[in-house]
C-alpha positions in Angstrom: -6.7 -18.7 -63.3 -7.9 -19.5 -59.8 -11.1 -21.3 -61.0 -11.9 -23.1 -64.5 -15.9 -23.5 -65.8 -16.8 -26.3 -68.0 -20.0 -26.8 -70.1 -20.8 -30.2 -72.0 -23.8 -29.7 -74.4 -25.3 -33.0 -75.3 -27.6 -33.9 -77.5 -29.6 -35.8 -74.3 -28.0 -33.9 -71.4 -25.8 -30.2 -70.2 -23.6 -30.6 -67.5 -21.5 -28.2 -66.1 -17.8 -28.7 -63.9 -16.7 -25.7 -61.3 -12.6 -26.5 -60.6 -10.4 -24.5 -58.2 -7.0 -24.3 -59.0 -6.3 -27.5 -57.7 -8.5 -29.2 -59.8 -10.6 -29.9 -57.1 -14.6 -30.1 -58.0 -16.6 -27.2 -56.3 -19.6 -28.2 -58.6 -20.8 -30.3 -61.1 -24.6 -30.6 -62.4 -26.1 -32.5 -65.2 -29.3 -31.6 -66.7 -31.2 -32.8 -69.8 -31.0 -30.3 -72.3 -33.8 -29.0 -73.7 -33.6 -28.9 -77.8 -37.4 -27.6 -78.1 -35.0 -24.1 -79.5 -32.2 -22.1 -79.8 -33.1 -20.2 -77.2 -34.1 -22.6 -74.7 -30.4 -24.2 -74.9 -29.2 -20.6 -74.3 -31.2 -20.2 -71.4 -29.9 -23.7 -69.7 -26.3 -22.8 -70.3 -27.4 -19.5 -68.6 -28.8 -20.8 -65.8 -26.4 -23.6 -65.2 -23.8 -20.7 -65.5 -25.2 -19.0 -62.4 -24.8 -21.5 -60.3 -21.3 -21.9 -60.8 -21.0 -18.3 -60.6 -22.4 -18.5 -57.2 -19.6 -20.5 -56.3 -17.2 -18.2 -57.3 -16.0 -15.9 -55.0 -16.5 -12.4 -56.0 -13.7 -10.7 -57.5 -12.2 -13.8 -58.7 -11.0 -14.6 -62.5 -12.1 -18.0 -63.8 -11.7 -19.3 -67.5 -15.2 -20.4 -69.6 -15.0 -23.4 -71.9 -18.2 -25.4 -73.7 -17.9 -28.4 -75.9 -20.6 -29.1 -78.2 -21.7 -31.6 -80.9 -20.4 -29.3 -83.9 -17.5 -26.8 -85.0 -17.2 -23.2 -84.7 -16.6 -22.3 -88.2 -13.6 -20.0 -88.5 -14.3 -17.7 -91.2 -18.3 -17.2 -90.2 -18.1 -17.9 -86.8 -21.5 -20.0 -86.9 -22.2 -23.6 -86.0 -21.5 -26.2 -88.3 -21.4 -29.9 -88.7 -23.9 -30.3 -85.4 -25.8 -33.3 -84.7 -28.3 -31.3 -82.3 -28.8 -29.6 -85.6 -31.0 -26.9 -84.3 -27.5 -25.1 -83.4 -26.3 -24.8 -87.2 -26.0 -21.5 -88.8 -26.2 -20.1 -84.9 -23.6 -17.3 -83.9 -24.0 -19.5 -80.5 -20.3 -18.1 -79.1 -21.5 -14.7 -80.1 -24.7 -15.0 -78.5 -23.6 -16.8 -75.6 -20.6 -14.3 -74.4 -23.3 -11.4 -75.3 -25.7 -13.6 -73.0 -23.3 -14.5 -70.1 -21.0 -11.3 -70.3 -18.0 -13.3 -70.3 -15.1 -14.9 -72.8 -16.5 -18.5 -73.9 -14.0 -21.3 -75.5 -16.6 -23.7 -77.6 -14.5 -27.0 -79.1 -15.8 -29.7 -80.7 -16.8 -32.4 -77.9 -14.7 -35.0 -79.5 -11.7 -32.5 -79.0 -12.7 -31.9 -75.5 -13.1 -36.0 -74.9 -9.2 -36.1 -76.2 -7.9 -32.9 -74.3 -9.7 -34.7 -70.8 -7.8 -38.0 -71.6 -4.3 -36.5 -72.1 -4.5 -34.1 -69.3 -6.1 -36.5 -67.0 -6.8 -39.9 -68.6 -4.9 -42.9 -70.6 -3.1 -40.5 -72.7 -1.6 -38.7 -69.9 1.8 -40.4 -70.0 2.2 -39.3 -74.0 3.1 -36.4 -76.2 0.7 -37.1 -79.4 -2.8 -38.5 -78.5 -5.5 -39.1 -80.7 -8.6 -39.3 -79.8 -11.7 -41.0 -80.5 -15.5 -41.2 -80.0 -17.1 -44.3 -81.1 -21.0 -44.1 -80.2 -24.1 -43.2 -82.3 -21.6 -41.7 -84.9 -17.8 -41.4 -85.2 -15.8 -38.4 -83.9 -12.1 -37.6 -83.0 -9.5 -35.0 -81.7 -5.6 -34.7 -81.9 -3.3 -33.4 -78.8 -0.3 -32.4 -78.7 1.9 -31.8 -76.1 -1.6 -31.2 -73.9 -2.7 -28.7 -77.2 -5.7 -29.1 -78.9 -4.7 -29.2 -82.7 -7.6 -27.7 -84.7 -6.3 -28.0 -88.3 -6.6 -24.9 -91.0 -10.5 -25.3 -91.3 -11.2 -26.4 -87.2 -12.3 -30.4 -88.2 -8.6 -32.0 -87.6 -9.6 -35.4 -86.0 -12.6 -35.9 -87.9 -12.4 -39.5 -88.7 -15.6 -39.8 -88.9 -16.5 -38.4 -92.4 -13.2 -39.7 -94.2 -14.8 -42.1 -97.3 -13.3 -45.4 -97.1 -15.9 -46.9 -99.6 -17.3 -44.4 -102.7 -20.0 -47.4 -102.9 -21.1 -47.4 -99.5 -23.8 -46.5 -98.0 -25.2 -43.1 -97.9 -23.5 -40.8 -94.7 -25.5 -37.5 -93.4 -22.8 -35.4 -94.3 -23.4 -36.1 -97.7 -20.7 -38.3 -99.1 -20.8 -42.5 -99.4 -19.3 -45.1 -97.1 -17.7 -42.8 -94.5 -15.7 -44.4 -91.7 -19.4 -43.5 -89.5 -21.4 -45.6 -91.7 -19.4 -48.5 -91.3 -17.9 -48.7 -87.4 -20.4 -46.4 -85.4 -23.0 -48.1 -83.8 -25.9 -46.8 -86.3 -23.8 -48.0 -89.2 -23.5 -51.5 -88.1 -27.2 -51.8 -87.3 -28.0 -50.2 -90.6 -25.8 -53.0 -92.0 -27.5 -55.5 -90.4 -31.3 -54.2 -91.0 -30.2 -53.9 -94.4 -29.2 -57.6 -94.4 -32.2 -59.0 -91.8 -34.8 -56.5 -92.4 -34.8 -56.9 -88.1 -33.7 -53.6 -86.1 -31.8 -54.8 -83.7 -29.6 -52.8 -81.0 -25.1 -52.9 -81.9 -25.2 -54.8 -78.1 -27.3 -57.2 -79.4 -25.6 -57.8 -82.6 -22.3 -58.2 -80.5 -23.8 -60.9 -78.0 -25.3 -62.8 -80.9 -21.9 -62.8 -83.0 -20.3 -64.1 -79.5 -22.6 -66.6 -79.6 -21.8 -67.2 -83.5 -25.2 -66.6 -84.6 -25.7 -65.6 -88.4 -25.7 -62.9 -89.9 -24.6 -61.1 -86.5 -21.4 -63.1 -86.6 -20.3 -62.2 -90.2 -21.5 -58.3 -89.6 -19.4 -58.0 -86.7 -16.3 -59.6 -88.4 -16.8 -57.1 -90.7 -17.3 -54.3 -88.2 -13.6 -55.0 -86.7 -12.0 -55.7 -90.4 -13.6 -52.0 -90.9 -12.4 -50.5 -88.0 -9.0 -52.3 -88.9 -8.6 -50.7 -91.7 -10.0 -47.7 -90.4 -7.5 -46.7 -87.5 -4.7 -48.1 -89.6 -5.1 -45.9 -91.8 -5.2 -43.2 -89.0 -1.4 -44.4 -87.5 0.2 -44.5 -91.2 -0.8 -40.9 -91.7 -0.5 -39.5 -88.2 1.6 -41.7 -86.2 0.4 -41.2 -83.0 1.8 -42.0 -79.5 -1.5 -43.6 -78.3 -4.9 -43.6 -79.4 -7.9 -43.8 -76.7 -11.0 -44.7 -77.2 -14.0 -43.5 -75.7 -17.8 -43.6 -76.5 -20.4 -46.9 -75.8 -18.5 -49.0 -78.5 -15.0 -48.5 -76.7 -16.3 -50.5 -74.2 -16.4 -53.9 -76.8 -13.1 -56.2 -75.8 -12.5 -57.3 -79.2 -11.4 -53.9 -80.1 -8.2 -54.0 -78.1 -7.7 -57.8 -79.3 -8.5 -59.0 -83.0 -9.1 -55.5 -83.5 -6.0 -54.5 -82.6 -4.7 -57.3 -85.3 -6.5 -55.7 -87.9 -4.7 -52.4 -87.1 -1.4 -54.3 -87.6 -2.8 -55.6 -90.7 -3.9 -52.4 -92.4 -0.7 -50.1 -90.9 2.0 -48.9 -93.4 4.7 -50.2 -90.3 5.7 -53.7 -90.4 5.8 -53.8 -86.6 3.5 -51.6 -85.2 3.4 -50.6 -81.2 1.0 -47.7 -81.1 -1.0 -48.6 -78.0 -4.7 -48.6 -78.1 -6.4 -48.1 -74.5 -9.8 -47.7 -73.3 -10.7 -44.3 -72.1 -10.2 -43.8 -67.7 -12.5 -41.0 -67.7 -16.0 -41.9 -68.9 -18.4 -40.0 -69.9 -16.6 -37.2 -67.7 -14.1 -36.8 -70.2 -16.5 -34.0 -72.0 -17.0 -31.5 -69.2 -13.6 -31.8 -67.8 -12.3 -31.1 -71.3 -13.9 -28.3 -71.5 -13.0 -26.6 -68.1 -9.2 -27.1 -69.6 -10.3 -25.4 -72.6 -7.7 -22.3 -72.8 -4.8 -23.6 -70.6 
């Protein structure tokens, strides 16, 4: 394909990515997207769509890819599992190649975020990359050899919602102590509200446990022994090449130093090696991901 189109629907913003065949940008545009409906999200994708389509030189083929917050589901081919949750139960691919008149890929954005990394970003040197989103929740993708794998049911990578702790606290997706509700940034300030009864933001928890100010000291201890035990888990059953981290909390050090210990700690490999890097492409990771959607 001469040219690639990639959409990133956000739960705060919609950007779209126009490549040539060189990978060069010919357009990119970031909107907030507007989550008043379903429709109104269909209408910004179609009217970011023209633009790039205005771009395109008439005649010429081009690919179509969209990452969202959420999973096609395979056997009903509806949303699912979406944090904007006003897309669940939508036939949004259905509606949207109906909509646009064209063939749409729609992956998870978490599997987009990994795809963009090993194509492009601090995975790009490896075979097996996994993934991961650590922000507002927990999310995660496999690649191999620069393939998205999906998994039987679409949700391969989804950390996020393994149950590490039956006793925990109480996750949105309806089981207890998921990996989300203990390493993503609203599970640690949950933890600490629940301890405090004080709403305070995960940077500010951080900078106070720098500082070694109680509780925030003892929750963010906590937080890495989690996240320990967490991604071990993650290399004794996959074994990956290299796992990258992106979202806000990839960008705390202590991740890729006494977090990195913990790993050790909690991996079924006496020496382990699996390198853990921070993300080189940012929040671009998401749109770009998507325009490689279908390679």
């Amino acid at each position: 394909m001469e040219y690639r189109v990639g959409i990133d629907l956000g739960g705060t913003k919609t950007e779209i990515l126009l490549l040539n065949s060189n990978q060069e940008v010919l357009l990119r545009e970031r909107i907030p997207t507007d989550k008043s409906s379903y429709e109104s999200i269909l209408h910004t994708i179609q009217n970011l769509y023209k633009k790039a389509l205005s771009h395109i030189p008439s005649g010429k083929e081009f690919t179509l890819g969209m990452g969202i917050p959420g999973i096609i589901d395979p056997e009903t081919d509806v949303v699912i599992n979406a944090n904007t949750t006003i897309l669940i139960g939508k036939p949004l691919k259905k509606d949207l190649e109906a909509l646009l008149e064209h063939p749409i890929f729609i992956e998870n954005d978490a599997n987009c975020f990994a795809l963009a990394e090993a194509m492009a970003g601090a995975g790009k040197e490896f075979s097996f990359v996994f993934g991961v989103i650590m922000g507002t929740g927990c999310g995660g993708g496999f690649v191999m050899d620069k393939k998205i794998h999906r998994g039987r049911h679409g949700i391969a990578g989804e950390w996020g919602h393994f149950s590490i702790d039956p006793s925990g606290e109480q996750c949105w997706c309806g089981n207890r102590g998921c990996i989300e509700t203990l390493i993503s940034g609203s599970g640690v300030e949950n933890q600490y509200y629940k301890l405090t009864k004080e709403k305070i933001s995960m940077k500010e928890i951080v900078e106070r446990a720098k500082k070694s100010l109680s509780p925030a000291k003892e929750v963010f201890e906590k937080f890495l022994d989690d996240y320990g035990r967490a991604v071990g888990g993650i290399i004794s059953t996959f074994d990956p090449d290299v796992i990258v981290l992106g979202g806000g909390l990839s960008n705390i050090e202590e991740l890729y130093t006494i977090g990195y210990e913990k790993v050790k700690k909690y991996t079924f490999y006496h020496n382990v090696k699996t390198p853990i890097k921070k993300n080189q492409l940012g929040d671009s990771a998401g749109v770009f991901g998507a325009a490689w959607l279908g390679i």
